[in-house]
Structure formats: C-alpha cells, structure tokens
C-alpha atoms as one frame of an Amber mdcrd trajectory, in Angstrom:
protein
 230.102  54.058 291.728 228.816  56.708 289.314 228.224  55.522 285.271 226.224
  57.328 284.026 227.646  60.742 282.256 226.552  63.162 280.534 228.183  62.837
 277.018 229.863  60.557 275.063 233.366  62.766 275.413 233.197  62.358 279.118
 231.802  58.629 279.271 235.268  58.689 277.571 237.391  60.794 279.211 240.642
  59.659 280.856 240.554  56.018 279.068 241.758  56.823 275.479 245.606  56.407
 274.279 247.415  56.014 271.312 247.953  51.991 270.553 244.760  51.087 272.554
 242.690  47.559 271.372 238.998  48.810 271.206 236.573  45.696 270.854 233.291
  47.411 268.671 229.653  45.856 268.796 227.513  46.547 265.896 226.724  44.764
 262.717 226.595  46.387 259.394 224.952  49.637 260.614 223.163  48.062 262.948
 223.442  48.310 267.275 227.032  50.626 265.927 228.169  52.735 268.661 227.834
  55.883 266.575 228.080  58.544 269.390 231.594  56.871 270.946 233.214  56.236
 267.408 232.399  60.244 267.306 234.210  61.087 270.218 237.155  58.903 269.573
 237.351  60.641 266.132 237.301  63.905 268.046 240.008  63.064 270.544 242.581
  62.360 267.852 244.057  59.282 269.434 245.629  57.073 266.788 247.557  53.772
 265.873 244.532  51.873 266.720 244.080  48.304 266.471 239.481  47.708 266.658
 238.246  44.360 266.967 234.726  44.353 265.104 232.677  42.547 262.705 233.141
  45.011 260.019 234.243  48.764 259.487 231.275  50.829 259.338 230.714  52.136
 255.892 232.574  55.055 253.940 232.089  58.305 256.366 229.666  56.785 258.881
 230.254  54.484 261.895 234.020  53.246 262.207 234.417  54.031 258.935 234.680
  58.169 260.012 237.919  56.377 261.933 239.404  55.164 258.303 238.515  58.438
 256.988 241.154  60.226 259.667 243.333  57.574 259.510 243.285  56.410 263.576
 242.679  52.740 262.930 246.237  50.589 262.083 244.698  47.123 262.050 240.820
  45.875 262.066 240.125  42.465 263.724 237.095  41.472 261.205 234.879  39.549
 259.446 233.404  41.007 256.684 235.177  44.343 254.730 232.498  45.093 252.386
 230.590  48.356 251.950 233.674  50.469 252.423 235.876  51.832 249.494 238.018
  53.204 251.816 238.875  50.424 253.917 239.720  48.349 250.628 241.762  51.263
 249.804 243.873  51.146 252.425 244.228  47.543 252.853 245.365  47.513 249.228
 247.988  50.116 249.199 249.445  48.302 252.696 248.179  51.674 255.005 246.208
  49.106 256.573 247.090  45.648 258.543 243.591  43.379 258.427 243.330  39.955
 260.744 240.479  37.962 259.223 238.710  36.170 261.604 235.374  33.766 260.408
 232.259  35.622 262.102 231.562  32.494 265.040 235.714  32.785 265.837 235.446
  36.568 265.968 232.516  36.405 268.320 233.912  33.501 270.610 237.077  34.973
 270.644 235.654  38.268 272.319 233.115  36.049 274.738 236.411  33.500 275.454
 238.436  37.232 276.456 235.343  38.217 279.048 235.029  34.984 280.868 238.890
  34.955 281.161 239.883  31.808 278.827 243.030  32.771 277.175 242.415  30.286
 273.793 240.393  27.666 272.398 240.767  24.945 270.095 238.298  25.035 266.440
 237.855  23.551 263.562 236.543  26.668 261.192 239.399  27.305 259.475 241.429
  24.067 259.356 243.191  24.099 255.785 242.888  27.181 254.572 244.841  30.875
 255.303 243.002  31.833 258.515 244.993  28.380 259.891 248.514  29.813 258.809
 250.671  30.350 261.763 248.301  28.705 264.100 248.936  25.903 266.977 246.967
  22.567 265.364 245.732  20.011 267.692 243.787  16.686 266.959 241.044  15.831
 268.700 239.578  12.072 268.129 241.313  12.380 264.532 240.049  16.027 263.894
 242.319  18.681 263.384 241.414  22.263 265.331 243.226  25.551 265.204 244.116
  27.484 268.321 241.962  30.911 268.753 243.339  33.426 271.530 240.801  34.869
 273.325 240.428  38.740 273.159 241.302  40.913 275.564 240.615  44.731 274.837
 242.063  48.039 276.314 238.109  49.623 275.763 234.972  47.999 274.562 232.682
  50.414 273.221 228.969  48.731 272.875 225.436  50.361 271.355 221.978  49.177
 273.715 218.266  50.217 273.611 217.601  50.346 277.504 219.692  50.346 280.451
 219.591  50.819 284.540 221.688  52.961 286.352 224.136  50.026 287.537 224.699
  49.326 283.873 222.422  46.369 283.252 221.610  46.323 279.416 219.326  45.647
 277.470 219.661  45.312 273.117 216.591  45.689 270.805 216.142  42.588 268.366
 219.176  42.179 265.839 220.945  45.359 267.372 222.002  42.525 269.906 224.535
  41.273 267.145 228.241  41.339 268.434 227.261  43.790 271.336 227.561  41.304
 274.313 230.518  39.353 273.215 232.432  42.757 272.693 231.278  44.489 276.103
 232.324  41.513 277.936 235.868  41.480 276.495 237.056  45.023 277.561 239.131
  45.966 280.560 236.618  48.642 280.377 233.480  49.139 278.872 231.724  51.926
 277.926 227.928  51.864 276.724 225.655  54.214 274.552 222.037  53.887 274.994
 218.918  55.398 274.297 216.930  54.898 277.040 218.015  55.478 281.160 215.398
  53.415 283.098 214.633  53.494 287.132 216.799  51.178 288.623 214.158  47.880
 289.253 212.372  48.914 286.224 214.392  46.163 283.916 212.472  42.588 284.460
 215.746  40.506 285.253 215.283  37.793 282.819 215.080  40.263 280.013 218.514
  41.245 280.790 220.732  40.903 278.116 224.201  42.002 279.455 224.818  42.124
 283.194 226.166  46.124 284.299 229.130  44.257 286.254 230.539  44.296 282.619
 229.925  48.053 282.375 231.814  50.470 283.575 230.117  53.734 281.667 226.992
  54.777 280.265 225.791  57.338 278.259 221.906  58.310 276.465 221.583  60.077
 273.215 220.226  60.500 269.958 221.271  58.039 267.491 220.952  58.091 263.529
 219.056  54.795 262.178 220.232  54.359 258.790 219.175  51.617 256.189 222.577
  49.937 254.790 220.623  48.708 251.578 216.962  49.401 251.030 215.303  46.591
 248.588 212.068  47.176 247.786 209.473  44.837 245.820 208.035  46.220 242.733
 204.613  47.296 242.846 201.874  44.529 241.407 199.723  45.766 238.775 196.495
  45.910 240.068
C-alpha cells in the first residue's frame, strides 16, 4: 500500500469533513504538524473538535485554525500563548474540555490500544471530576477517563521509512505517539524519507502499522520564548 505523497493537500485528500475529531501532536511549537494544520486551513472544513496539548500560538500552528474559525471545541491542557483562543473561549465562540497533561496523553494512548476508559486519581475533587463516574479503589477515589478515539490524527516526525515507521527528534517526541496511535487514520509530516532498512529497529519510535500517510517538507523552527543570560562583565 502506497503512503507516501507528494504534498500535504494530497496526504490529505479524501479524509477531511466537517465535524471530524483530529487528535494533534506537538507541544508548544514544538514536533507541531505545521504543513497539515496548513492544508486543513486551506480545505475550509469546519465545526472541528482537535484533541491537543495546546492551540498553537496566535497565527501559527493550530492557532491559523482559531484565526478562520474551523475549530468548535479543543481537547487541552494548557491555553496559554494565544489571545485568540482566550478570546473566543471568553465570549462562548469556543467550547474547551480541560484535560491534566498525563490524562490527555493516556487518554489518546488508551484510544490506540483499543481500551475504551480508565480509572485515575488526577483530578479527584476538583472541576475536571464534575460529571465523571467515581470508583474506589482500596479506599481511593479515581475518576473515569474515556479513551480517545479520533476521525484523523495528524503527527510531526524527523525520519521515517517508506512503510511508515517513525522516528521523533528529542523533545519533538512530546504528544506525537500517543496522538498517531489514537486516529482511525493517521497522517504524518516528516522531514526526512529514508531507504526502507535504513531505520535501526530499536530506534523506532512509532511503528508505520499506525500510519496510514506520509508526507516530507520544509518546516519552520520557531523559538516560542527566547531567554537569554545577560552578558558578564569581563
């Protein structure tokens, strides 16, 4: 079976609808899958619900989805950085499910290895508990997390083979795996196509029986905040 194609509107083509669940790797700016969130932007599909650690920042990563207003409700962790998300979450244009960052990322892992829910304790007492199934376990209380299960996952990787196997440079790793494994069909940017045998197979991050499409490009590496130590005196 071919995956690999020759542009991220292609690598696309024929999965997109309005109402879809999109599962999102990245973190901050970091491992984002820029050139996908570019071609969903371009295709105009809309009342989107996007599972992902955070929104991109104003006009660059998911954010450029806020910016046409294609995203109904984010599945996150963290909302800073973005003015416009806070916007519309404030004025009610946008629905937001907060999820703590280890729930997020074992509710996308708990969707790809097919367990519907699972019982945890972050939470317990406070609003992300409201409206949730409690269970004790030896005395302990534990909220019920549903597993996700997402219409598209759209992941960002540094290497891959041919039959999809990935591979994610350092941090970019992030919520990559988790959210490629959790998609009915996933879709992978990369910036490196390698021989097929080329990939040492314990350096394998992500397994291409997850993957359904790949595509290479150029990608934008952006700094989110740039801190830099003042100069000593010499």
């Amino acid at each position: 079976m071919k995956k690999v194609y020759d542009s991220a509107d292609a690598a696309l083509d024929g999965i997109l609808k309005d109402g879809m669940l999109i599962a999102a790797g990245g973190f901050g700016l970091c491992g984002i899958p820029e050139l996908l969130i570019d071609a969903i932007v371009k295709s105009g599909v809309k009342n989107l619900t996007v599972a992902s650690n955070n929104c991109g920042v104003d006009g660059f990563g998911l954010g450029k989805l806020l910016d046409t207003k294609q995203i109904s409700k984010m599945m996150s962790s963290y909302v800073g950085e973005n003015a416009e998300f806070m916007r519309q979450y404030l004025s009610g244009e946008l629905e937001l499910e907060f999820n703590p960052q280890g729930t997020l990322a074992e509710r996308m892992r708990a969707g790809g290895c097919g367990i519907p829910g699972f019982y945890t304790k972050t939470g317990v007492g406070t609003v992300i508990a409201e409206g949730k199934e409690v269970m004790q376990f030896d005395g302990e209380d534990y909220i019920l997390e549903r597993g996700i299960f997402a219409d598209l996952s759209i992941v960002k990787a540094w290497k891959a083979d041919d039959t999809g196997n990935l591979v994610f440079r350092k941090t970019a790793r992030n919520f990559n795996p988790p959210a490629a494994m959790c998609g009915k069909i996933c879709v992978a940017e990369v910036e490196e196509i390698v021989p097929r045998g080329e990939l040492d197979p314990d350096m394998i991050h992500l397994p291409g029986i997850y993957v359904h499409r790949i595509v290479q490009g150029e990608h934008e590496k952006r700094i989110e905040q740039r801190t830099v130590r003042k100069r000593e005196e010499a």
